[in-house]
N, C-alpha and C positions, 0 to 999 in steps of 0.2 A: 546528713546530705545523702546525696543519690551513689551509689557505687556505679565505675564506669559500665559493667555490662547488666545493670539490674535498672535501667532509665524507669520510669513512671508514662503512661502513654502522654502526658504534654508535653513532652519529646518527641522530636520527627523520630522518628525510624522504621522498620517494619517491623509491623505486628503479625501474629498469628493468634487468631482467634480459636478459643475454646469454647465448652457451653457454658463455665461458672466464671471464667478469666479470661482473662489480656496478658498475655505473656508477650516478652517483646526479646528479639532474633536483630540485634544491633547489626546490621547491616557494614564492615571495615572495607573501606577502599583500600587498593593496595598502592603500594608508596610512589610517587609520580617519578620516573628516570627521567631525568632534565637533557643528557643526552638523546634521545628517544624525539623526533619530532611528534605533531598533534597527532597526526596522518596517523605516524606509524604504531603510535601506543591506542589509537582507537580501531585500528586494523586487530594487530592482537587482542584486544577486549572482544572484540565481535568473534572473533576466530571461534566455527562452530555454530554462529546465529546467523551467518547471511541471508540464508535460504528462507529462513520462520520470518527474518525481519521483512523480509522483501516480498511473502505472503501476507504479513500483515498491513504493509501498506498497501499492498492490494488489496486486500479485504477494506478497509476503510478508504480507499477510492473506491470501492463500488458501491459504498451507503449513499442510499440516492436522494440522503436527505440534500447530499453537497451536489449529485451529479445533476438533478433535475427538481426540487423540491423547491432551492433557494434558488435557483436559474430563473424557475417559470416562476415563482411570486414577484423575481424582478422585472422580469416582461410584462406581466399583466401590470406591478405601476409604474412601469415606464411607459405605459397606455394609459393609462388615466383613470385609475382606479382609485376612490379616494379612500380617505386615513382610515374615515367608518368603516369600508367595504377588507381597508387592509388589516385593520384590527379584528373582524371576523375571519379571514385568512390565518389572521397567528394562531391560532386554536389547532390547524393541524400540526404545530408542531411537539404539542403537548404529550403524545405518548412518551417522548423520550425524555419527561419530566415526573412522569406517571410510571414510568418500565417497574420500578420499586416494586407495585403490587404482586407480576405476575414472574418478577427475577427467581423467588424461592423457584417456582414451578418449573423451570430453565433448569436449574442446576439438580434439581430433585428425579427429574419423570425425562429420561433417553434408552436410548437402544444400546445395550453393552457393546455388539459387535459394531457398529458404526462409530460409536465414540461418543461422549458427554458433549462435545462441543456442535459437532456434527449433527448430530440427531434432532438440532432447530435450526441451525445454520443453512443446512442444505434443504430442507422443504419453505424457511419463509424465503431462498435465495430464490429457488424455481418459483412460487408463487407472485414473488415483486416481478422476474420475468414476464411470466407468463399476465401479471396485470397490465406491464409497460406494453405489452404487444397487444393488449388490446385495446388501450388507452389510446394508442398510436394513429387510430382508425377512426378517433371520434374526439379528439382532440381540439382540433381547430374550428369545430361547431363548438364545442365548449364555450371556448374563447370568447368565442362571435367576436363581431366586427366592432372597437370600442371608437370609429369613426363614423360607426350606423348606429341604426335605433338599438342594435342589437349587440349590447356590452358583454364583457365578461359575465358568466355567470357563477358569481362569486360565493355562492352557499353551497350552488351545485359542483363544485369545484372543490370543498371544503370536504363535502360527504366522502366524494371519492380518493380524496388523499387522505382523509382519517385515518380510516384503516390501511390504506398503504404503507402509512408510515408507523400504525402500528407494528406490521410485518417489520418493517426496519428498524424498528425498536429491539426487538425480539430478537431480531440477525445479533445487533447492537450488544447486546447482554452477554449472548455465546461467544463473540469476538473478543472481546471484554475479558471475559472470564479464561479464553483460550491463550489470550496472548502473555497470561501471569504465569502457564505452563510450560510454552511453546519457547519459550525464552529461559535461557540459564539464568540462573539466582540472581548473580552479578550486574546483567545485563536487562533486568527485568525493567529496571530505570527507564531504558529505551522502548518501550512500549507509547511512552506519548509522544516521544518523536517518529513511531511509526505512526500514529493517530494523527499527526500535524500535517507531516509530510505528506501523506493519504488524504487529508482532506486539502492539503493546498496543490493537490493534483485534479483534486475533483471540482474543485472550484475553477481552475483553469477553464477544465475541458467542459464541463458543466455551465459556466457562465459566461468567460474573456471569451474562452474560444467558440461557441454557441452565436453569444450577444453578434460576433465579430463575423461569422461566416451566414448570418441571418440577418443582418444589414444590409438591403440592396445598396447603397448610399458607396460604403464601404468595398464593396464585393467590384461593383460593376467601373469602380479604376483601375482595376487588372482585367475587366473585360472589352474584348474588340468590337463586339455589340453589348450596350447596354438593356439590363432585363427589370423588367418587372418584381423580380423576385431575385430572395439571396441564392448559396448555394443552397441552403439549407431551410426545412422549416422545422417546427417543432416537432409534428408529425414523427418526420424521420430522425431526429433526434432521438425520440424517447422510443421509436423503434431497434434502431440502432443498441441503444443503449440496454431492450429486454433482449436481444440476441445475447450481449455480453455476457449478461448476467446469468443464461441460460450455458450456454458454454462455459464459462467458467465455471460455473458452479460444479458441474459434471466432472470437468477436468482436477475439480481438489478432493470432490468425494471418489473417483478411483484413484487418485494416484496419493495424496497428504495422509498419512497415518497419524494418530492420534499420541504422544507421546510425553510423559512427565518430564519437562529437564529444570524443574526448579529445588529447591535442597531441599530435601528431606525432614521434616520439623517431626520432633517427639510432641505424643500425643497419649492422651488415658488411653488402656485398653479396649474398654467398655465401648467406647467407639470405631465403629467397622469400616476399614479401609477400604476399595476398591482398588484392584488390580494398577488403576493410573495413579495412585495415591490421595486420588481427593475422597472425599466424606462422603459416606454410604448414609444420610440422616432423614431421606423419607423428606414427604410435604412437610409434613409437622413438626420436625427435627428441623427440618431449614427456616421455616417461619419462627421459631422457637429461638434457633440464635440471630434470626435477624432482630427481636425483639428485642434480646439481651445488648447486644451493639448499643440498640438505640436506646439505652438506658440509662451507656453510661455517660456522665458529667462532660468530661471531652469531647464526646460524641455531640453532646445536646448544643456545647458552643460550638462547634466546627458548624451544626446546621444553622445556628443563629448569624455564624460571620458569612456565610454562603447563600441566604436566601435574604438577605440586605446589601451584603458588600457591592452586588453589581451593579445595585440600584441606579448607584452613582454615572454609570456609562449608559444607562439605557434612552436615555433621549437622541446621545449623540449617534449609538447606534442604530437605531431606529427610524431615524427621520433625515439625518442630515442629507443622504444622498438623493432621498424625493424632495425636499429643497433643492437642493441642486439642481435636478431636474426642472421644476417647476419653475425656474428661474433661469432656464435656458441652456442648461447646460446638456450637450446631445448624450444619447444613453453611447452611442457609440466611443466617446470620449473618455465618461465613466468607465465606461469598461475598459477600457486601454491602462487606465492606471495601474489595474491589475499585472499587466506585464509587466509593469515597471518594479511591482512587489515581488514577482514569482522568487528571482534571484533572494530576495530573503528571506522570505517563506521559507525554501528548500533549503539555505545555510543555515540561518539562527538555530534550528532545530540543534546542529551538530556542532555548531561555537561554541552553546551553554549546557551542551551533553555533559561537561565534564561537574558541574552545579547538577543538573538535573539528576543525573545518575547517584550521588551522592550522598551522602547520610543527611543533609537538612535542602532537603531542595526548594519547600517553603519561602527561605530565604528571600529566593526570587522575587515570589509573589508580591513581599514587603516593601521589597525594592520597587519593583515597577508598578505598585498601587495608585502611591501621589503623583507620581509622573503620569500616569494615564488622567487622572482628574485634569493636570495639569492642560493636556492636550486636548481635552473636551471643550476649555476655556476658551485653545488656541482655535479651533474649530467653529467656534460662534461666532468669535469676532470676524473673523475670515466669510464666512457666510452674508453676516451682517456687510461687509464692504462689498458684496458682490455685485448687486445692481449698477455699482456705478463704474463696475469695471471692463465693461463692455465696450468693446471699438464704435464711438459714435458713429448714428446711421445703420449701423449691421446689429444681428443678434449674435454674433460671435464676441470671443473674447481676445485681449491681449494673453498673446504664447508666458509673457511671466507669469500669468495668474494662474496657467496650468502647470506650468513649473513650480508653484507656489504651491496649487495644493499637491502635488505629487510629492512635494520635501516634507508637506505635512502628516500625510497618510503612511511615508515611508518612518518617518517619527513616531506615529500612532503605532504602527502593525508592531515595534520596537516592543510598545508598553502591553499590548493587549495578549502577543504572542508568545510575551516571555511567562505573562501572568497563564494561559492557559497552558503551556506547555510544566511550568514548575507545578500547577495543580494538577494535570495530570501524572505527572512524575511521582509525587506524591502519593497520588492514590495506589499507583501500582505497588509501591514500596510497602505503605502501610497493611496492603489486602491479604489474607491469604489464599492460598492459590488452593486449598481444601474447599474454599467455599468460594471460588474468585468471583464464578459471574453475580455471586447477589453480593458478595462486598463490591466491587466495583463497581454496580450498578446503584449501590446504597450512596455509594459517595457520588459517584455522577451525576445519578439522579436528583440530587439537593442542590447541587453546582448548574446545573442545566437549569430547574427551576428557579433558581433565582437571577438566570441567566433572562428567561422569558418573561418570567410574570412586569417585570419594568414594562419590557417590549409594547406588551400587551398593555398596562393601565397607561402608558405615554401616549399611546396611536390613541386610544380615545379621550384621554382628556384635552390632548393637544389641540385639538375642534375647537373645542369648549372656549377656549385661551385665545383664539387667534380671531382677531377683527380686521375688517374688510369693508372697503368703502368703494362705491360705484364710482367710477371717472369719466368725463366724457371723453368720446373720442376712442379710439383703439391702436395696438403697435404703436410705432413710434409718432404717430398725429395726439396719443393721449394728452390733454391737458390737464391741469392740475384742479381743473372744476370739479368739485365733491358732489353729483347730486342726491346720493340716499346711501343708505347702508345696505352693506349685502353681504353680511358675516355670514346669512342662512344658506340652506343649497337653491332654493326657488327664487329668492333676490338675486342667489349669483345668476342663475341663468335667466332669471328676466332681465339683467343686465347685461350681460352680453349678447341676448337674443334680440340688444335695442342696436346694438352696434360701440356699445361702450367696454371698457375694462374694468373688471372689478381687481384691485390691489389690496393689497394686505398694510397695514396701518400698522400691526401690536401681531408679530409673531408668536403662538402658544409656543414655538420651540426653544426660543429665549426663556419661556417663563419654565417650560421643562427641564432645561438644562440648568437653571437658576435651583428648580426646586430639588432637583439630585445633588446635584454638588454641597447644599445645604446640610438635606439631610443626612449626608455621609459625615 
């Protein structure tokens, strides 16, 4: 058998990597005092990490993948960009499924006096700045008008966030890597509830709150004249938003010092420490045990259950809400639901700290797997009844059906955010902070890839899958007269340019959501 502190790594715990071995640093929670409310034994736990925690959640609200990245790909399809145009879109989000390649070089190649972390952190920070500000100015010709001849321009769009998000990739890595140090041993658990809570700040103010003050619709029932425009356009959003980034940024590179507070792990000699305790190993030295990692047996199934496992949600995440849309549901509404998550967004992270932190945090993950399948079911059907759930005569709906899916999404966010928060927990635990940002990015990086690639083959197969028949008539005069098919994009719009509707007969999103749940 296994002795209790000598585990095998297909054991949760944390590892600390070597260049020939896996040695493993069994991680002991200290014994829970039942006296002691939740409050006050996680008050003491944190005692000493408030300040790093509450920079790290900063740091991960300003990754603009949340604040503007996934904001503007929802605007642009809640204008009318279709699956094809959106499936060329997912491609910018690929560096942070790619970061893998260029993480040795992160952790390898900084400036001693500034700090390992810092030394990427604080030029790709000024750099995303300095692009949102100029972005800012040319933006809304970008867009163009998806009401005129003059749509999105969806490749051109694609070019310019490539690389941006490369930079944020890269920010990604350093953050990554700094928040395995920046945090005591014990508390290191909490690094994905800084990453959660960080991005369910950034999703607010990046998309509920964006979508919500750029609705004239919405805006102009607090106003005493009505405008043309919201308060807001994108413009200034993503102005707004390189100011931030530029200020802040400044403000942690004088004042944030760079400081080791994770345990101290015994190490050969032969390998040269630096001053902060992490590994002095050169490009080649970091490429060298990234390659060892990925050799061993546990290693090769953790990639195997990570770049399939998510297979299984990727229709529902992908498509359901441009359904939605497409099917009448205002974007301004969608995005409401989001407040109705915030409150658990920002709890759940700190209800399941006490698992997450924990010596098998995994756990979670196992748990809230088939419940997520489960919910992608609940999700279909629900879509599937929506056409007929509309208040006859109007395009609106009956108030239960949005109470209905708000109970469902709040059920959903249960499965999906326990699952990425225990995997994130995980990775912190298992990484060591000698080499954190390319462990941390080695496991992110396979979890994110096979977070996307679904994404990506669903949005274009889904086309493929979905048939469509011309109707006569348009709105609610449609009658149920078939006269041609118009699955294609030129039938759709000689159909409608007759004065007809073209409907959807055989959704590919049913056949997407059928063929993940299969496969898994």
């Amino acid at each position: 058998g296994t002795a209790p502190h000598e585990m095998r790594f297909d054991s949760v715990g944390p590892v600390a990597i070597k260049i020939n071995t896996i040695i493993i640093n069994l991680f002991q929670s200290d014994p829970i005092d039942p006296s002691k409310s939740w409050w006050q034994r996680t008050r003491e736990n944190l005692a000493g990490d408030f300040s790093s925690i509450a920079l790290l959640i900063f740091l991960y609200l300003l990754q603009v993948r949340i604040l503007s990245l996934n904001a503007f790909v929802d605007v642009i399809v809640l204008q009318g960009v279709t699956l094809g145009q959106q499936a060329v879109f997912s491609f910018v989000y690929w560096p942070f499924s790619l970061k893998l390649l260029w993480a040795p070089l992160v952790d390898s190649i900084y400036w001693r006096a500034l700090g390992r972390r810092k030394s990427w952190m604080v030029p790709c920070q000024y750099l995303i700045g300095v692009c949102m500000l100029v972005l800012s100015f040319k933006v809304n010709a970008i867009i163009g008008d998806p009401k005129g001849e003059q749509g999105p321009k969806v490749v051109f769009l694609t070019l310019i966030f490539l690389p941006l998000n490369f930079l944020l990739a890269t920010q990604d890595i350093a953050v990554d890597g700094w928040a395995l140090t920046i945090l005591s041993r014990k508390n290191v658990g909490y690094a994905s509830t800084c990453n959660a809570v960080g991005q369910t700040a950034g999703i607010f103010l990046g998309k509920v709150v964006f979508l919500a003050l750029e609705s004239k619709d919405l805006v102009n029932r607090f106003r005493s004249v009505p405008q043309e425009t919201g308060f807001v356009d994108l413009a200034g959003f993503v102005f707004f938003w390189g100011c931030i980034f530029i200020v802040s940024t400044t403000l942690v590179w004088i004042f944030k010092k760079e400081v080791d507070n994770s345990v101290d792990n015994t190490i050969d000699d032969e390998i040269v420490e630096t001053d902060d305790g992490e590994l002095e190993l050169g490009i080649v030295g970091t490429y060298a045990v990234l390659w060892k990692i990925l050799q061993k047996r546990p290693m090769l199934w953790m990639c195997l259950i990570y770049l399939t496992g998510m297979f299984a949600f990727g229709a529902t995440d992908s498509i359901t809400d441009l359904r939605l849309v497409d099917m009448g549901m205002p974007k301004e509404r969608l995005a409401s639901f989001g407040l109705a998550l915030m409150a658990l967004h920002i709890l759940l992270p700190w209800m399941i700290g006490r698992w997450t932190t924990g010596p098998r945090p995994f756990n979670i993950f196992l748990f809230a797997y088939p419940y997520r399948i489960m919910m992608c079911i609940v999700f279909a059907v629900l879509l599937r009844f929506t056409p007929g759930l509309k208040i006859p005569g109007t395009k609106d709906f009956y108030i239960s059906y949005y109470l209905f899916w708000i109970a469902a999404k709040l059920f959903e966010q249960v499965g999906s955010y326990s699952i990425f928060l225990s995997t994130m927990a995980f990775h912190a635990q298992i990484s060591d902070p000698r080499i954190g940002g390319t462990y941390m990015t080695l496991l992110n990086t396979i979890s994110n890839l096979g977070n996307k690639w679904p994404e990506t083959l669903i949005l274009t197969i889904t086309p493929l899958f979905t048939w469509k028949n011309c109707h006569l008539g348009s709105g609610i005069n449609t009658t149920e007269t078939v006269l041609y098919s118009c699955s294609r994009d030129a039938a759709a719009e000689l159909c409608t340019s007759e004065g007809n509707t073209c409907n959807i007969y055989f959704d590919g999103y049913y056949f997407g959501v059928g063929l993940c749940s299969i496969f898994v």
